[in-house]
N, C-alpha and C positions, 0 to 999 in steps of 0.2 A: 237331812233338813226337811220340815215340814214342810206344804205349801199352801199359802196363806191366799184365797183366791180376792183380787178384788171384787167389791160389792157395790158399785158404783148404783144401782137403784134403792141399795138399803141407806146411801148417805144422803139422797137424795130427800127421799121421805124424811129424813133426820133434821135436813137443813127445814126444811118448810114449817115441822113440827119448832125449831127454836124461832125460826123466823116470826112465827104467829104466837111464840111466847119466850119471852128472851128469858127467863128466870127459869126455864128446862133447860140448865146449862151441862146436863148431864150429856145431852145430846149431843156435844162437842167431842166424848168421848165416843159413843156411838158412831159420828162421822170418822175420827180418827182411825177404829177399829178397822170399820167399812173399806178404807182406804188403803192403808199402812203397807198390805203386801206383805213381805218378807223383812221389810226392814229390821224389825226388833232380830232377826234370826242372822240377818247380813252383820247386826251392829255384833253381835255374841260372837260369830266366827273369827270376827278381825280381833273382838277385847281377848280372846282365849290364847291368841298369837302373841301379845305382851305380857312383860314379865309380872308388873303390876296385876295383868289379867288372873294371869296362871297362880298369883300370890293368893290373888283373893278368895280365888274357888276352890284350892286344894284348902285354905287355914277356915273358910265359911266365914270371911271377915263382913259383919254388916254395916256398910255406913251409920245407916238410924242408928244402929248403937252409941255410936259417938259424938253424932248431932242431938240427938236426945240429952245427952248429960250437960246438963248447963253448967255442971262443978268445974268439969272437964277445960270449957269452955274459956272460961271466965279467969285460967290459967295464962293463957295467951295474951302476947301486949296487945296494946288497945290497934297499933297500926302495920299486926298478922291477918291474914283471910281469916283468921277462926274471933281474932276479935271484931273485925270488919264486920263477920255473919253474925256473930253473937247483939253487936248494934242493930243490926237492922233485923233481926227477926222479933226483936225486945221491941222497940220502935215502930215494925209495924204489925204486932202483937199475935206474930205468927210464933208456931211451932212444929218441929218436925213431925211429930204424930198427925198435925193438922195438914200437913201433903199429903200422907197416908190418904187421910179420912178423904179427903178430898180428889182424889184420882179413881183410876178407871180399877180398885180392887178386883173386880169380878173377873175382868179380863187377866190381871197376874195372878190370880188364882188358879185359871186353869194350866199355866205350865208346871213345870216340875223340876225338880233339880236345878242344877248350876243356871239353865237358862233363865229361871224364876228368879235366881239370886241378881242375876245380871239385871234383871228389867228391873229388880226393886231400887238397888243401888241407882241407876240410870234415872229413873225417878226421884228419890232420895238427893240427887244433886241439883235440882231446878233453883232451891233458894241459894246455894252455893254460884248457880250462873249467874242469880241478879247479884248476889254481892260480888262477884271478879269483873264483870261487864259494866253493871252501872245504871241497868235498866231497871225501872222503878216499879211501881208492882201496880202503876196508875195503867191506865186504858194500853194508851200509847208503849209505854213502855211492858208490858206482857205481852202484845206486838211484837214488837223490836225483838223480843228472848223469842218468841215462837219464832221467828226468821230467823235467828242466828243460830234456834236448834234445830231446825231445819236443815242449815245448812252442815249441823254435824252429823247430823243422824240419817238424812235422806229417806226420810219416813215423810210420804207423798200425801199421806192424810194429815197430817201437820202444816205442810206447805196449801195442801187446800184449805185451809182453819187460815193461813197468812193471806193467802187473797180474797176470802171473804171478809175479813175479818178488815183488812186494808179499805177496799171497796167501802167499806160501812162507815171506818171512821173518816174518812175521804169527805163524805160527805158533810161533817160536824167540823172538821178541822181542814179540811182544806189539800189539795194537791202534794204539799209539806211532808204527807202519809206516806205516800209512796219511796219519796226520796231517804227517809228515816231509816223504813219498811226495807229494803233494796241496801241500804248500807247494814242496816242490820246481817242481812244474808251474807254478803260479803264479808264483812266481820267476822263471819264464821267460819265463812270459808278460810280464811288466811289463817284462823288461830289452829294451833296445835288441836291436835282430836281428846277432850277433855274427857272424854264415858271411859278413857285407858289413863287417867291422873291418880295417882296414889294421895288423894284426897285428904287421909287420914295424917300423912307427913306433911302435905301442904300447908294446912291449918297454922303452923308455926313458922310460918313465912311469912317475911312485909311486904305486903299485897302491895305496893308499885313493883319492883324489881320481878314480883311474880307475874304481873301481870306483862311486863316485855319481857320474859323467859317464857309464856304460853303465847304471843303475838296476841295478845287486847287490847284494841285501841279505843281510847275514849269515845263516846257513841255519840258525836257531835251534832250530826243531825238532828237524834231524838231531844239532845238536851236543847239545842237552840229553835226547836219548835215548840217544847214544853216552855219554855221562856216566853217563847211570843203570845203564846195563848195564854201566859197568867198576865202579861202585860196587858191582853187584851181584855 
């Protein structure tokens, strides 16, 4: 395994640079990078030890392949995960290629083989956590998903993106943050380790019962703050 040294002056410089311009949101990945460690390499060793693991890297199965095909998709009942995703990525006029374009490419570029396969899949699943979790893709709720994958991936530059990120909106919404923020992590803690879910079987599953076969709990906090502030 390689080793990933932290860069704690290069994340520094990174925060300051979004701080004085919030639309350099690239810099989030730069802090992440800065931070992360060994994590992505910790997360690879544990997926390679399940069987889903082992499945995916010996046949080169790629997730995007099968979130890409909307035909695919549009198979599934309306109240499976794969229909569940297929509403809200229609809804909030996302697309899988659009995580692509949108994440830290450079940085998956430079691995190689199976590890590369791993970090993309891993990636590749972010819109599949807000449809099984429930976290919405508003401020607050991409929050809530950064602490819950936080807590499955133990990637330290992530958890630092959840306490700045908490701290800030703290400020606009209230002490509320934290308490959402803090069950979100928990939340993750408790659920099954998802970056080792055979994703591609799931999809034809009715997202309640799958969601108490993985331990998902309703993300009550987030939702009964997002409630208070549209009341408000």
């Amino acid at each position: 395994m390689r080793y990933n040294r932290i860069q704690p002056l290069v994340a520094l410089r990174a925060i300051r640079r979004l701080i004085a311009d919030p639309e350099q949101t690239h810099e989030v990945f730069t802090i992440i990078r800065a931070l992360s460690g060994n994590a992505l390499e910790n997360a690879y060793q544990r997926f390679v030890t399940t069987e889903v693991g082992q499945r995916v890297l010996r046949n080169k199965i790629e997730l995007l392949d099968t979130l890409q095909d909307r035909d695919h998709l549009q198979t599934f009942p309306r109240d499976s995960l794969g229909g569940h995703y297929l509403q809200f990525v229609t809804s909030e006029n996302l697309s899988a290629e659009g995580l692509v374009d949108a994440s830290d490419s450079a940085e998956i570029n430079q691995l190689e083989g199976d590890l590369a396969r791993f970090a993309m899949r891993q990636r590749d699943m972010h819109d599949l956590w807000h449809t099984l979790t429930g976290y919405g893709r508003d401020t607050l709720g991409e929050l809530c998903l950064l602490c819950f994958t936080y807590a499955q991936t133990k990637n330290r530059g992530i958890g630092f993106i959840c306490l700045v990120g908490a701290n800030k909106l703290s400020h606009e919404y209230g002490r509320g943050v934290y308490r959402a923020a803090w069950r979100a992590y928990q939340d993750g803690r408790r659920a099954a380790w998802l970056p080792a879910q055979d994703w591609e079987a799931l999809l034809s599953v009715p997202i309640s019962p799958l969601r108490t076969q993985l331990g998902i709990h309703a993300p009550q906090d987030y939702l009964q703050l997002r409630q208070s502030l549209a009341v408000a």
